[in-house]
N, C-alpha and C positions, 0 to 999 in steps of 0.2 A: 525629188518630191513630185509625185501627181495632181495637180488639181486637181479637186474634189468638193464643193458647195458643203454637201452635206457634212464634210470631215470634222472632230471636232480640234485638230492640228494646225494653228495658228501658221505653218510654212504650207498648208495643204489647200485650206479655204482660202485664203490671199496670197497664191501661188505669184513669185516671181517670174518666172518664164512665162507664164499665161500674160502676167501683165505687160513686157516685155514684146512678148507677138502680138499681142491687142495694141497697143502702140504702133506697131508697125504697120498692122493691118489699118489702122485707121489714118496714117501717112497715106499708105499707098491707095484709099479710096477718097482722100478727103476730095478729092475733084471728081468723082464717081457718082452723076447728075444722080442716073437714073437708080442707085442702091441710096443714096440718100432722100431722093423721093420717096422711094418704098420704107424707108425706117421713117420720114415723115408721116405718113397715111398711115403707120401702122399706131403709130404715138399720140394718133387723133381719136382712136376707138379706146384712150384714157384707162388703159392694163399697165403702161410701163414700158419700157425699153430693157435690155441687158447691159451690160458694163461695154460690152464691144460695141454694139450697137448706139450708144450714149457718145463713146470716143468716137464716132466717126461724125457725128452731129458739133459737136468740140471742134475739130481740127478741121471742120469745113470753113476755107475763106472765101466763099462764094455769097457776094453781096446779096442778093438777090433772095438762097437757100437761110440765110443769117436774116433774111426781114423774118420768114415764114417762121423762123425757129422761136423768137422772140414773140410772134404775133400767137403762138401755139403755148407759147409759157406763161403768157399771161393768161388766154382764157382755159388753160387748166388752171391755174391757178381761181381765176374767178369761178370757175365751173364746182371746186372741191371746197372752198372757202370764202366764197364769196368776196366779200368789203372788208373783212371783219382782223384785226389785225391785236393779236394778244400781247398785254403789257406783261413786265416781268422787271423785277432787277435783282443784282447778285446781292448778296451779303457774307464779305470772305470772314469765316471766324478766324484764323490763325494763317500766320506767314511763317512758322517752323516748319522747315523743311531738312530732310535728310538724302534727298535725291541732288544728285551735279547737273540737271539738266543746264545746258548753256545756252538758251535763249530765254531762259526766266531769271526772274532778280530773287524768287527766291532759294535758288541752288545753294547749297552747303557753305561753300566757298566762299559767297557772298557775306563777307564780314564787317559793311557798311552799315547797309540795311538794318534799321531794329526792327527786333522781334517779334511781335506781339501776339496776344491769344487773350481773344475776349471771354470776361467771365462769366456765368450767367445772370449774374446782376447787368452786367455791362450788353448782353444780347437783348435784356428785356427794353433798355435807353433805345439802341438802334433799332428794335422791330417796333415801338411806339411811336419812333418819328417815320419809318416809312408807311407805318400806316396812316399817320399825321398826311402823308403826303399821297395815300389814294391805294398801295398796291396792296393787290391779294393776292400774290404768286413769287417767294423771292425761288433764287436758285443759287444753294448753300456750297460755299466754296471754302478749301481749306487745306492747305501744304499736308504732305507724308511724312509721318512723325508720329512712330508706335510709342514712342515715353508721352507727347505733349499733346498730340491730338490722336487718339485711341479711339475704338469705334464709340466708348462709352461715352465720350466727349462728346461725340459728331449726334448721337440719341440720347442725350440730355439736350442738347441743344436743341432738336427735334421737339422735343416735349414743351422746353420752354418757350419756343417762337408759339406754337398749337394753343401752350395756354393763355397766351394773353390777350384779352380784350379790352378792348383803351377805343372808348364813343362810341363810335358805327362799327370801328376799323377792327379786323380778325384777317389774319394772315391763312389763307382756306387751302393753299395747297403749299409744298416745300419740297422743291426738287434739288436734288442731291449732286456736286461734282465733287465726289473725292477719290482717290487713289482706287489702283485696283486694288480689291480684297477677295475674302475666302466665299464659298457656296454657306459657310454659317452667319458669317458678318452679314453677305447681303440677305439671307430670312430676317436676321433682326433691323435694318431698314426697311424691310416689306413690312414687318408686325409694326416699327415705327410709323407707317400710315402715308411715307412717301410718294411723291407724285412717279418724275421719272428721274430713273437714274442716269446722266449722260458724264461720259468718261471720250475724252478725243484723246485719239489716235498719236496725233501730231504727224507723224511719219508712219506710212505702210511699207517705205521701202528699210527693209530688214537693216542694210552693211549700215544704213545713215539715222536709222533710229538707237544703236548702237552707242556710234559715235555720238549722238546728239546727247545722250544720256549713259555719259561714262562710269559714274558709280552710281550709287545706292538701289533699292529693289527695283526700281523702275526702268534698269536696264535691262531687265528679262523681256525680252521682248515677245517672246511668246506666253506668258504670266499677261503680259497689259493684254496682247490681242486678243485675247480669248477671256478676258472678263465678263466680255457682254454673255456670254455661253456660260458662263457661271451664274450670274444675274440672273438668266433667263431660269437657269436649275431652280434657283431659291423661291420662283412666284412672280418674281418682278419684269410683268411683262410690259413696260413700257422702256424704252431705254433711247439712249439719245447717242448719236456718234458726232465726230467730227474729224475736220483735219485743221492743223495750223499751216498755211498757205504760206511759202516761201521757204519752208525749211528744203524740201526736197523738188524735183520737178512737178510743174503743177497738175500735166497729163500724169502722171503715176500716180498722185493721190486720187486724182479724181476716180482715174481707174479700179484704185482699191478701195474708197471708201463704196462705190458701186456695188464693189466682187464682198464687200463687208455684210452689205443689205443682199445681195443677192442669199449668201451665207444665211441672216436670221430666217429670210422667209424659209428657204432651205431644209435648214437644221429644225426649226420651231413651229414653223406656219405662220411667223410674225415678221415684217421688218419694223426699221427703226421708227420709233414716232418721231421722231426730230433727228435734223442734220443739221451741226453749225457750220460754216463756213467763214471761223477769223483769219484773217491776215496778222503778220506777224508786227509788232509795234515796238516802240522808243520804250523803255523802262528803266528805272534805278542806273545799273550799270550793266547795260543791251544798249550792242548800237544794232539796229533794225538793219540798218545800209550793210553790215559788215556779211548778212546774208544773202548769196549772189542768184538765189533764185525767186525772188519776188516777183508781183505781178501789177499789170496797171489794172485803173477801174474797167478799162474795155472787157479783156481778159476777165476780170471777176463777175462782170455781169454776162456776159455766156458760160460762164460756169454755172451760174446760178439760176440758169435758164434752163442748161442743160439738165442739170439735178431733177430742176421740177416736173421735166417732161419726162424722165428716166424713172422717177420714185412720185407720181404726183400724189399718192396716199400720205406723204410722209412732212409733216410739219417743217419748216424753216425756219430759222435763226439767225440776227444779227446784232450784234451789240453797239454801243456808243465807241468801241476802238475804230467802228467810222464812222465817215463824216458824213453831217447830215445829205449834202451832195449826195454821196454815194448813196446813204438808205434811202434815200425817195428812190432812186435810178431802179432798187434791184426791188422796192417792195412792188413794182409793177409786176417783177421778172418771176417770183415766186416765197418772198419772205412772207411767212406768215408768223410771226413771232418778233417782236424786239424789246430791249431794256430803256428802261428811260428816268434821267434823273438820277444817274448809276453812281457808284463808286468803287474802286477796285480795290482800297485799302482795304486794312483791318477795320473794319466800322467806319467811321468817320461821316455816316451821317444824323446820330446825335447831334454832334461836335467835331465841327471841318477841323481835318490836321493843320498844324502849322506847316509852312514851308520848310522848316528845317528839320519836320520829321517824318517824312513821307516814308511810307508802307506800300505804294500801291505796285501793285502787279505791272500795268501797263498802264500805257498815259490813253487817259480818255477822248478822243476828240469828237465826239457829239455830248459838250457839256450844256444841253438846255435842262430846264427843269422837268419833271414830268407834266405839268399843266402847258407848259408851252408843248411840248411834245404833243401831247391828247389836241390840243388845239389846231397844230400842224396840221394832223393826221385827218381830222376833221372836215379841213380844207380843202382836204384832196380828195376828198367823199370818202375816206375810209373809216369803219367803227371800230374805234379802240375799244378792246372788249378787256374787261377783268374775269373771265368767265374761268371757273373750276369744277364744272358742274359733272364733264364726262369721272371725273376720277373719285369723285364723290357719291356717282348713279352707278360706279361699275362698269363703266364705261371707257375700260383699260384694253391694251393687247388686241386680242382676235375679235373684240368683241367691237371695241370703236372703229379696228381696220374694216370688218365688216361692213359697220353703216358707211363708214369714209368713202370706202371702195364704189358702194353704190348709191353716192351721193345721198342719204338719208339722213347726214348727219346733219344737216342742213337746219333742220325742222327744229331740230333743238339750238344748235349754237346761234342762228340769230335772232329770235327771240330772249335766249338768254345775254347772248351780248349786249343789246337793247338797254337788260334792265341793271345789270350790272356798269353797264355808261351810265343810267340815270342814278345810282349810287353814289358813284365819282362825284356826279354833276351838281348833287342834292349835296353832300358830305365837304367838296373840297374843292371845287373849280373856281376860280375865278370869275365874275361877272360876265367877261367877254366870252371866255370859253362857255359856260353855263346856256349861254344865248344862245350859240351855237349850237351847241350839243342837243337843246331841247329840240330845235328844228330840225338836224337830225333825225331826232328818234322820229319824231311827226311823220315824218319823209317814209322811214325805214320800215317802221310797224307796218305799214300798208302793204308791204311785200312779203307777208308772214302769208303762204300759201291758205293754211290750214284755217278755216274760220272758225273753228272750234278756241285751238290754240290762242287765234290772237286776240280773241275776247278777254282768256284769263291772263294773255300781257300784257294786253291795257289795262285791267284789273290790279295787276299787279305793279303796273306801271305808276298806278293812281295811290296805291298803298304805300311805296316807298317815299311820296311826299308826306306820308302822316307817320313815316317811322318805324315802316315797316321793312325788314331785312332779308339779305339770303334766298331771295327764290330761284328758283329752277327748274327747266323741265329736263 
């Protein structure tokens, strides 16, 4: 097999021997002052890096080269996203599963575990208390299972989160992680009005994604890798990748989830709007420890560094599977997205499971609520923003990469984070948080360049105390 970016051959765009000599080549220059200076100054003029280029940034232990890389990931990061830090949480409908993966509890085999698959009475309970509790963004999660969870399932459930409204609260955007499927399934998620569709990888290295997923359809492994090129067929140009960190070495994923994106821009003109970056965790019956390539936090937070200076157009993600520790560490380094307040079960935030009947996927460990969360974030001067505005203005694909790329998107998302904080704040916070958060915005509005613009956000700022909803520029 040749590498080839543009290929649409899942052995072709994430070429193993490519990755394999990019590895090597990034060994053999990681003390290589004066080519790691030149890939620094080149990552300053805010275009990106390549996948080889990124690995050699990775595997430099040069004290000194590791301040500069860290001191360049943040202010990209603040250069493309400012303060502004988006809320989200999952909501999995179903734990049926027909796939043997073996670092998940819901694999076939798994004969413990009960089952569960909420129904649309029962999704209407759980999306009324998460809106009870502030979010406008969940991200819909659900085992592969053609009898029990079918795509019809997955766009009923679409419909139903869309339609409810319960007080202030309406769930405005619902981004999708389900199995790979066909170029027709994913049109009817695009017609479904979905935000992004994101699907991880787990493993790019071919012989151990494999093995990691011995039966069911998900061991095609050139079927999962080439979904997003299917996705992209159907209309849905937002798409989100990831890897799960510890399965394989962690220089090979990074190298391919890079050679992944390098592929969309490639193939589409698009790369990915989001990258997650989980670590692998304790669940049901998974021992995390039994996988022998894991990583510390040092390690994950120049990962996470490195990402953002290699893709700075490209959203970030981190869920509650870490610890609060950790999220502060890396939301300096380039997260711009996290869950809060999460749950990994089936539902379970109507009505917490018992301990004797646990569904969830992975064990959680950043279990604050989401108000404590908003209130954190607040402290460390970041705006937790509920904002859905790009994907509701059209504001998807080449279109938001455009303004991203040339920092324009500016104009709009902090303003609208603004008023969508004063939403929360107005709707659901807490006293202490509410204090906070008003001061805040006071602080922030003043930084809205445009004077035009921040007259109708104070305007609008002033409207949502008397009741008024939903704005956006």
């Amino acid at each position: 097999m040749v590498y080839d970016p543009k290929s649409k051959k899942a052995e072709e765009f994430i070429n193993h021997q490519e990755i394999l000599e990019t590895l090597e080549y990034a060994q053999k220059n990681k003390h290589n002052v004066e080519l790691i200076d030149s890939i620094i100054n080149k990552a300053k003029a805010r275009k990106g890096l390549s996948y080889r280029e990124a690995a050699v940034l990775l595997d430099c232990d040069i004290k000194e080269k590791n301040e500069e890389i860290y001191a360049l990931a943040e202010q990209i990061k603040k250069d493309f996203y400012g303060n502004r830090i988006v809320m989200f949480a999952p909501l999995y409908l179903s734990n049926y599963c027909v796939n043997g993966c073996v670092y998940c509890p819901y694999h076939a085999q798994n004969k413990v575990i009960r089952r569960k698959k909420l129904t649309q009475e029962e999704i209407e309970k759980e999306v009324i208390a998460l809106q009870d509790m502030g979010h406008k963004r969940l991200a819909l999660e659900a085992g592969e299972d053609p009898v029990n969870n079918p795509i019809e399932y997955i766009l009923e459930s679409i419909k139903t989160i869309y339609s409810i409204k319960h007080k202030n609260g309406a769930i405005r955007r619902v981004n999708v992680n389900i199995a790979a499927t066909t170029v027709e399934n994913y049109k009817k998620l695009k017609d479904a009005g979905i935000g992004t569709y994101i699907l991880f990888q787990e493993t790019y290295h071919k012989e151990s994604y494999e093995k990691l997923h011995p039966t069911g359809p998900k061991h095609n492994y050139a079927y999962h890798t080439e979904a997003m090129d299917r996705a992209m067929e159907a209309g849905i140009d937002d798409v989100g990748l990831g890897v799960l960190f510890g399965l394989e070495l962690y220089r090979y994923e990074f190298a391919g989830l890079l050679m992944h994106a390098e592929h969309l821009e490639a193939a589409f003109g698009v790369g990915p709007h989001t990258i997650s970056v989980p670590r692998i965790r304790h669940a049901d019956d998974i021992d995390a420890s039994s996988f022998d390539n894991g990583i510390d936090d040092d390690v994950f937070a120049k990962i996470v560094a490195c990402i953002r200076i290699a893709v700075p157009y490209t959203g970030m993600i981190i869920s509650t599977r870490e610890s609060q520790q950790c999220r502060e560490r890396v939301l300096h380094l380039g997260i711009s997205q996290i869950s809060g307040g999460s749950k990994t079960s089936v539902g379970g935030y109507a009505v917490p499971e018992p301990e004797y009947d646990k569904s969830e996927q992975f064990d959680v460990s950043d279990t604050r609520t989401l108000d404590e969360i908003v209130k954190w974030l607040m402290e460390m001067g970041y705006i937790p923003s509920f904002c859905t505005a790009c994907y509701r203005e059209g504001r998807t694909g080449d279109r938001f990469m455009s303004l991203c790329k040339s920092g324009q998107i500016i104009n709009c998302c902090h303003p609208n984070a603004l008023m969508t904080l004063k939403e929360y704040l107005t709707d659901y916070a807490s006293p202490e948080t509410k204090e906070l958060g008003l001061k805040l915005i006071e602080k922030e509005i003043e930084k809205v360049k445009s004077q035009k613009v921040k007259i109708i956000a104070i305007n609008h700022l002033k409207e949502i105390e008397d009741g008024k909803r939903d704005f956006r520029f």
